[in-house]
C-alpha positions as a Python dict, from the first residue, in 0.01 Angstrom:
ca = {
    (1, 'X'): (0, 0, 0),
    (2, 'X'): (-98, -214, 309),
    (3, 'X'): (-52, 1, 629),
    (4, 'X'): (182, -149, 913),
    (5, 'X'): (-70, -259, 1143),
    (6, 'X'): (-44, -356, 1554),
    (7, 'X'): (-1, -692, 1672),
    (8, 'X'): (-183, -744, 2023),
    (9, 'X'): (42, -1019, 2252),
    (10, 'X'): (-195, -1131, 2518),
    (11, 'X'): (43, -1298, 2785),
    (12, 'X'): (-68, -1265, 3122),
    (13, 'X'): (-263, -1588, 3273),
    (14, 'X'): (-550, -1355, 3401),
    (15, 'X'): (-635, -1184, 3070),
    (16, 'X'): (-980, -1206, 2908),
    (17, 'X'): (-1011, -1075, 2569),
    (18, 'X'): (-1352, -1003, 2467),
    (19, 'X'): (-1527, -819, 2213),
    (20, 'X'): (-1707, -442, 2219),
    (21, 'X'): (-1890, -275, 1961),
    (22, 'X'): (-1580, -247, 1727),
    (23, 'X'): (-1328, -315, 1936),
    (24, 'X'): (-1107, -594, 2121),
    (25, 'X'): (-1103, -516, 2488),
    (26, 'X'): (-889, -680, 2757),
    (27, 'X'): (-953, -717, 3097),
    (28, 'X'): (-715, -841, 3376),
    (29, 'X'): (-843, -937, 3705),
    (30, 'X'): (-1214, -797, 3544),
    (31, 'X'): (-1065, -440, 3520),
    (32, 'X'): (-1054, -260, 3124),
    (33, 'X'): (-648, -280, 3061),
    (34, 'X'): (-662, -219, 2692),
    (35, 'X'): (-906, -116, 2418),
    (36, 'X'): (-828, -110, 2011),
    (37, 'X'): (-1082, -47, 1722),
    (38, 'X'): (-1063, -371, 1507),
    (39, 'X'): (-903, -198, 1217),
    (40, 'X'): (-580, -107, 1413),
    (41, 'X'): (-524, -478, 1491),
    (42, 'X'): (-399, -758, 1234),
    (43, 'X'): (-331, -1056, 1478),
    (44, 'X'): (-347, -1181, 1846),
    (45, 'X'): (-63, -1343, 1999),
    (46, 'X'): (-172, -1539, 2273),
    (47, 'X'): (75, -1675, 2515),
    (48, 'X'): (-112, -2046, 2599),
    (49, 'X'): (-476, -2062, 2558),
    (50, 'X'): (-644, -1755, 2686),
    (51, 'X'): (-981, -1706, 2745),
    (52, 'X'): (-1122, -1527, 2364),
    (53, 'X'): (-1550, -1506, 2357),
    (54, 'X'): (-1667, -1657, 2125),
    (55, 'X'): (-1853, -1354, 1986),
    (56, 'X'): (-1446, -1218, 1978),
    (57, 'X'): (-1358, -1540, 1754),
    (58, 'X'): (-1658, -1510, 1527),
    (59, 'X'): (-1582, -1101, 1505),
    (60, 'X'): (-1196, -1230, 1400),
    (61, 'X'): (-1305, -1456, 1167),
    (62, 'X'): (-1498, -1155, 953),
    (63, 'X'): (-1281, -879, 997),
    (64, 'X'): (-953, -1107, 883),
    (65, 'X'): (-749, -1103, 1229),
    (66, 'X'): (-624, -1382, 1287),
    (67, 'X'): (-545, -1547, 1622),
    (68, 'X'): (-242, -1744, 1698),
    (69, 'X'): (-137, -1953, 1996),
    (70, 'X'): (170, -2003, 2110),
    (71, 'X'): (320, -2181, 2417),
    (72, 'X'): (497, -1998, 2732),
    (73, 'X'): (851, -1983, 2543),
    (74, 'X'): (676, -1898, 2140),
    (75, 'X'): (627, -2251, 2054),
    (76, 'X'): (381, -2255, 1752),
    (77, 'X'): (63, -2437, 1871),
    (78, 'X'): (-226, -2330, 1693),
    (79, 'X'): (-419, -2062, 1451),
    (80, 'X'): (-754, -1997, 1401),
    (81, 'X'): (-867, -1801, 1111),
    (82, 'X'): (-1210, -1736, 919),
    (83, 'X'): (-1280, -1902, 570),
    (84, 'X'): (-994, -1912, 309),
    (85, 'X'): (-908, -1696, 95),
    (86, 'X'): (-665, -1611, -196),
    (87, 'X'): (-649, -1660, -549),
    (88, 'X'): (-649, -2081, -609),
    (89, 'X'): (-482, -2004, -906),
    (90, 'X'): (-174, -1880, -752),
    (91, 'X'): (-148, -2166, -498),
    (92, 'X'): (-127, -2403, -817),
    (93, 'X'): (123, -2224, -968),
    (94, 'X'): (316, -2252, -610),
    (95, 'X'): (243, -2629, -589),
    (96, 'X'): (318, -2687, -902),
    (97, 'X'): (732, -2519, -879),
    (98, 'X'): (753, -2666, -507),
    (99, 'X'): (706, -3033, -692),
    (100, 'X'): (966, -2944, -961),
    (101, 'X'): (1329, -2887, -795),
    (102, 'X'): (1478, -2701, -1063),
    (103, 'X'): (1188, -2450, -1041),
    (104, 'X'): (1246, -2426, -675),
    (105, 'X'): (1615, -2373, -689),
    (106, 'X'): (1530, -2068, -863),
    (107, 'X'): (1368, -1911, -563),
    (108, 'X'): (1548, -2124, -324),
    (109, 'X'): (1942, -1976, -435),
    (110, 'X'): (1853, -1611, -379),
    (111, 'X'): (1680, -1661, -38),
    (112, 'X'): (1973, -1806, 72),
    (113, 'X'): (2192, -1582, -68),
    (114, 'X'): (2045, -1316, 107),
    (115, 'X'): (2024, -1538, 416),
    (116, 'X'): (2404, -1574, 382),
    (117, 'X'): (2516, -1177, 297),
    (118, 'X'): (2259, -1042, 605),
    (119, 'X'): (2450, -1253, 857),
    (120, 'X'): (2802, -1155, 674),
    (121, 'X'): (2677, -763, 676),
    (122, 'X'): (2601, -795, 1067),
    (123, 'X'): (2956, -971, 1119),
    (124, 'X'): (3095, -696, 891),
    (125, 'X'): (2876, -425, 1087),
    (126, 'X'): (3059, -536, 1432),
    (127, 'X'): (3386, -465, 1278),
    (128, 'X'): (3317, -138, 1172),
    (129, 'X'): (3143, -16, 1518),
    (130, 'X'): (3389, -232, 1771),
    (131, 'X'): (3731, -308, 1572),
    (132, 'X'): (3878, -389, 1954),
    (133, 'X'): (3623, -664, 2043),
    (134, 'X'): (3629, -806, 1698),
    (135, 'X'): (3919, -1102, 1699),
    (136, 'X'): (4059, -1227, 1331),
    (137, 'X'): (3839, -1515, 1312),
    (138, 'X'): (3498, -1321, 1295),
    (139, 'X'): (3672, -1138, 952),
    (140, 'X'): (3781, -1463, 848),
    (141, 'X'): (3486, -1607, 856),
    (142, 'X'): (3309, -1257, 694),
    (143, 'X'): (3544, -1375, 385),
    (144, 'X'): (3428, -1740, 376),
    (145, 'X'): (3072, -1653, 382),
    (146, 'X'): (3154, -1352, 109),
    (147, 'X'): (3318, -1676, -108),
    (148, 'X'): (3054, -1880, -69),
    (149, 'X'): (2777, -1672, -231),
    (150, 'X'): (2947, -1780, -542),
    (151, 'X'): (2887, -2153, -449),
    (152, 'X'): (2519, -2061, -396),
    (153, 'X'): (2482, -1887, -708),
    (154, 'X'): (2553, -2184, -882),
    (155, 'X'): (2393, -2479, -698),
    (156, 'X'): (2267, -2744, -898),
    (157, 'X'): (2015, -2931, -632),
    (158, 'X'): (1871, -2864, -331),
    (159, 'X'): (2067, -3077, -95),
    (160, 'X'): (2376, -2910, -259),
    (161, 'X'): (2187, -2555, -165),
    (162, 'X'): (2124, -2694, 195),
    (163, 'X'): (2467, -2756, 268),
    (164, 'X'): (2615, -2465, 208),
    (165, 'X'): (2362, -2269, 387),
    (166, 'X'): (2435, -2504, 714),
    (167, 'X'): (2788, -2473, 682),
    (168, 'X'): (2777, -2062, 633),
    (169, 'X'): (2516, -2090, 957),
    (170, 'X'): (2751, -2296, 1148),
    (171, 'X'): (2999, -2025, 1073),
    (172, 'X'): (2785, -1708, 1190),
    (173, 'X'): (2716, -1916, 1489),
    (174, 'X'): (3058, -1958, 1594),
    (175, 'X'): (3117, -1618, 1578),
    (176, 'X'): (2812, -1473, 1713),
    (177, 'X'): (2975, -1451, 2101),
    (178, 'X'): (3206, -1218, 1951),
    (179, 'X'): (2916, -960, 1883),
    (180, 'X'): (2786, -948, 2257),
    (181, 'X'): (2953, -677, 2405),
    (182, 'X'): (2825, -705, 2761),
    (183, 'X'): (2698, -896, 3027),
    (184, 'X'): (2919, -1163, 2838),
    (185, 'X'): (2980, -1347, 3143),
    (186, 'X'): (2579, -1372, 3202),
    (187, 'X'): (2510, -1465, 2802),
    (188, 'X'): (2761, -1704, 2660),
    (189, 'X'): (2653, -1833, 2314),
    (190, 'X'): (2866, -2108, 2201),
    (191, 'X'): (2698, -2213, 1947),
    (192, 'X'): (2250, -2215, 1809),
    (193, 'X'): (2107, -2490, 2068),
    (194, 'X'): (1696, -2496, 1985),
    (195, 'X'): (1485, -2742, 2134),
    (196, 'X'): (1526, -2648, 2399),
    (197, 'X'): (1747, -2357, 2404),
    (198, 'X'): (2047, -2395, 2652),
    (199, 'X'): (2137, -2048, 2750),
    (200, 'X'): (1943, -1690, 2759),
    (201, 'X'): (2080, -1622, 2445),
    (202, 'X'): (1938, -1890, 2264),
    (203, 'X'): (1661, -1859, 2462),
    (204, 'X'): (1567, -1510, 2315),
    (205, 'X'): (1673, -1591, 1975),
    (206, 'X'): (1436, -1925, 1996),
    (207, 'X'): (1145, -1634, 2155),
    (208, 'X'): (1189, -1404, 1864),
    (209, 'X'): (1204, -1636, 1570),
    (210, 'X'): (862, -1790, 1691),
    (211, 'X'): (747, -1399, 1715),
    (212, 'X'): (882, -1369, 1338),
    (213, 'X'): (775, -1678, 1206),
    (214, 'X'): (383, -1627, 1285),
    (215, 'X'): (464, -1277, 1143),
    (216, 'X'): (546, -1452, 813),
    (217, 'X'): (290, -1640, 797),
    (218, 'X'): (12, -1408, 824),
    (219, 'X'): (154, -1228, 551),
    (220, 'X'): (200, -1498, 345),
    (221, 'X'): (-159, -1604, 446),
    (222, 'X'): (-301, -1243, 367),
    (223, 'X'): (-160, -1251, 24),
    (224, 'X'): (-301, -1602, -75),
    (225, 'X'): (1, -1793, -85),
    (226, 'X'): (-32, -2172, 108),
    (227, 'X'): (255, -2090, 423),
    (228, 'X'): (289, -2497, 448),
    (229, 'X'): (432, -2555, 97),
    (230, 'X'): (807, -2436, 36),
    (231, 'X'): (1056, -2417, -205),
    (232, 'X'): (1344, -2439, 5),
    (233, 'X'): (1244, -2646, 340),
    (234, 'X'): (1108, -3011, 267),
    (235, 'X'): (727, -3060, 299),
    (236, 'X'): (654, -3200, 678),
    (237, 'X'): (309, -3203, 856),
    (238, 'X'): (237, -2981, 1066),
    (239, 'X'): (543, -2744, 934),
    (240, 'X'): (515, -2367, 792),
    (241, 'X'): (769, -2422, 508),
    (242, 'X'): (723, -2155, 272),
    (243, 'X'): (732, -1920, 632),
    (244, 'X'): (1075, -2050, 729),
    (245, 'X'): (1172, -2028, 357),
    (246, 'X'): (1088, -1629, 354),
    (247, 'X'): (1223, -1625, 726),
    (248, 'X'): (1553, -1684, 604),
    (249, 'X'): (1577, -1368, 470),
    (250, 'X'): (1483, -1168, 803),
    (251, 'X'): (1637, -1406, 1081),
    (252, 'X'): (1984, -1142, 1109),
    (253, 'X'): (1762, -816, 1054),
    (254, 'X'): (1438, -883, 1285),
    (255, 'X'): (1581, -1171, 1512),
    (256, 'X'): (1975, -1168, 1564),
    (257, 'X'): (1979, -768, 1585),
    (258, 'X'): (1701, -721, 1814),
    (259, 'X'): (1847, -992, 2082),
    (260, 'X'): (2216, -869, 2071),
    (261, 'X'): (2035, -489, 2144),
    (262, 'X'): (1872, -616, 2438),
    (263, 'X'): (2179, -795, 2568),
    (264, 'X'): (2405, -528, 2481),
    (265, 'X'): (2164, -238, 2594),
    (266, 'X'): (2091, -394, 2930),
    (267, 'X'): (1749, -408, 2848),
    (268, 'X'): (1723, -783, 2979),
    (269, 'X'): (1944, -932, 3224),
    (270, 'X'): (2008, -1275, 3392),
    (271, 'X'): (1757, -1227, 3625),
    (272, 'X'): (1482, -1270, 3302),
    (273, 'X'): (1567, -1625, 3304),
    (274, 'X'): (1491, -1915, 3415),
    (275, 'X'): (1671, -2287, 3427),
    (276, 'X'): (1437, -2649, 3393),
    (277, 'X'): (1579, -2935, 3552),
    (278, 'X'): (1590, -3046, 3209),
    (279, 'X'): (1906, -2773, 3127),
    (280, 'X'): (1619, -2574, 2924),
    (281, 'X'): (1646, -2190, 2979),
    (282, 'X'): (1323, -1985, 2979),
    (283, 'X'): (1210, -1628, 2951),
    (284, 'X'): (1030, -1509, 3233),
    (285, 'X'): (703, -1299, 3172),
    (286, 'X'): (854, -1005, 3240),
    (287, 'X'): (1166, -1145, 3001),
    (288, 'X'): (902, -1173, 2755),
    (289, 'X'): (717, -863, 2750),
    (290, 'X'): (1052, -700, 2744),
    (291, 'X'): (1153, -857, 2399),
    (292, 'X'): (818, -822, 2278),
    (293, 'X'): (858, -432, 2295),
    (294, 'X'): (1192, -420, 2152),
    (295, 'X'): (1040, -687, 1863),
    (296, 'X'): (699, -404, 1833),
    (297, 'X'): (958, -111, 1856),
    (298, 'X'): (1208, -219, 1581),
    (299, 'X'): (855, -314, 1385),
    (300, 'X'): (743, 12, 1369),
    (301, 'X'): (1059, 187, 1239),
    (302, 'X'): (1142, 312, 895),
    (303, 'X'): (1384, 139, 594),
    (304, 'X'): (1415, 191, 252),
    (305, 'X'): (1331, -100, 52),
    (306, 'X'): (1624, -219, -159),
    (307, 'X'): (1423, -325, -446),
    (308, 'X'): (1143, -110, -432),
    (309, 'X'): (1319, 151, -345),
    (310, 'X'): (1036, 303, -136),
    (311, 'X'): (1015, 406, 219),
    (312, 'X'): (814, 188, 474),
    (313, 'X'): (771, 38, 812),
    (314, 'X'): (999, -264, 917),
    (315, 'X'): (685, -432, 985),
    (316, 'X'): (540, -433, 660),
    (317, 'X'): (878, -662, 502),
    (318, 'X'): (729, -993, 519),
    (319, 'X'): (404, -860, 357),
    (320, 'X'): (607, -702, 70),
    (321, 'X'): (837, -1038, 26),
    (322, 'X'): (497, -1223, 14),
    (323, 'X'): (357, -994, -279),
    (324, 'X'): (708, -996, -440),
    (325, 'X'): (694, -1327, -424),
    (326, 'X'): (348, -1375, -540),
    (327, 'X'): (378, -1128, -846),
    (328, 'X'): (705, -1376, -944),
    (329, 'X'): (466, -1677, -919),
    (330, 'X'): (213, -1534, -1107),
    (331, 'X'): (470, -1429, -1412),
    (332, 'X'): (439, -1070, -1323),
    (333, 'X'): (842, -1039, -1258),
    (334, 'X'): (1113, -1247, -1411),
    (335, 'X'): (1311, -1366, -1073),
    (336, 'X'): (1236, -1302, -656),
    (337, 'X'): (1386, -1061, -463),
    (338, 'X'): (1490, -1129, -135),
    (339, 'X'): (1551, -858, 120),
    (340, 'X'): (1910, -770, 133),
    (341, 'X'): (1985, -563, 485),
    (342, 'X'): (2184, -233, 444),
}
């Protein structure tokens, strides 16, 4: 079993990362801030381009760390990552069903089935913990999204598959307010605003999915699957597709959950924020190394797997969908199982 392993986010504009002996050291303002041995690390996050040594690159490159960049709000920009591996065999066998639809409906239906039932259980969760803040249209729309699983279940095309997915989304949305229980005059959500993200809430969501998504990616990397080529999302240069297609599965559990926490906690507040003349909202740095904590924190707690039925690490999800996944490619098991939150 893989062990849950650290991510290091690099985001001050003074920090030099550099490598010593067998270790990745970084220094602010030429003082020691942080030292790790290289097998406690799996990535680097860095927040714009920050200064890595060469020597550190070349050292990331062999020991299989990769290093991502992202811009100030979690934009993906770049990754840089030694030679390639994984088995070529298995990336056939995923080009191959990604160029036949009815092979990728297969694996397509249950990740958004599970998409659809983790935002219905966190609606359904807010009912059971606050019955006085939840109004009649948030169960109403619990019981659309419960009737449309059946719909998904028996999609016949892809496009078919996408719309009911957007329309269960655009649902969740509209209710998702509801489920901020303070500071609600400070973080309105009326509805999933992107690029760029019009309020803090967005703004967080936006900030976390980017954290997620390179997540994903590395896992799907690590177990020799191609993250560019989905089943789900339509090929498009430059895009991770078979990352947002195992996203999917995780945006309620490791995104949604984690920003209504902070918002409802107090752990972030108004004052984290900041408005462009252009209407876009943006995290500060402190914002951002507050929800990078929470993101690390709820990473490092345990869960049951609900088809393994073993005990593990949040953290370790996406590389357990990615070997669940790969075993179904290779024949190994009959259908994929998404992750279904409890």
């Amino acid at each position: 079993m893989k062990k849950h392993l650290n991510t290091l986010y690099i985001t001050s504009d003074d920090a030099y990362v550099r490598k010593e002996r067998e270790t990745f050291v970084v220094e602010v303002n030429n003082e020691k801030v942080f030292q790790a041995p290289v097998h406690s690390i799996e990535n680097i996050v860095c927040f714009g381009f920050k200064s890595l040594t060469p020597a550190l690159m070349a050292f990331c490159a062999e020991n299989n760390v990769g290093v991502s960049y992202l811009s100030e709000n979690g934009k993906f920009l770049a990754r840089v990552y030694g030679a390639q591996q994984g088995n070529v065999l298995l990336r056939k066998e995923q080009y191959a069903i990604a160029d036949n639809e009815t092979e990728s409906l297969k694996i397509a239906r249950p990740i958004v089935a599970a998409k659809v039932a983790n935002y219905r259980n966190l609606l359904l969760r807010h009912q059971r913990n606050h019955p006085e803040n939840s109004p009649d249209s948030v169960s109403s729309a619990s019981e659309t999204m419960g009737n449309r699983l059946s719909v998904i279940e028996k999609a016949e095309s892809l496009d078919g598959l996408r719309g009911t997915e957007g329309e269960c989304a655009a649902l969740y949305f509209g209710e998702l307010s509801s489920l901020i229980t303070a500071q609600k005059d400070d973080f309105t959500f009326s509805g999933r605003s992107k690029r760029p993200p019009l309020d803090p809430a967005n703004a967080i969501l936006s900030f976390l999915y980017a954290l997620l998504a390179n997540d994903i990616r590395s896992a799907l990397e690590t177990t020799g699957l191609d993250p560019q080529v989905g089943f789900l999302h339509q090929l498009r240069p430059g895009r991770p597709s078979l990352a947002l297609d195992i996203m999917e599965e995780f945006r309620a559990y490791l995104g949604d959950r984690v920003m209504l926490n902070l918002i409802n906690l107090k752990q972030v507040t108004k004052s984290d924020f900041e408005i462009r003349e252009s209407g876009e909202v943006r995290i500060s740095d402190e914002g951002r190394k507050t929800v990078i904590t929470a993101y690390q924190k709820r990473k490092q707690e345990e869960v049951t797997h609900p088809y393994l039925d073993e005990k593990m690490t949040v953290g370790l999800l996406p590389h357990i969908q990615a070997q669940l996944l790969a075993r179904h490619l290779r024949g190994d098991i009959p259908d994929y199982p998404p992750f279904y939150m409890k």
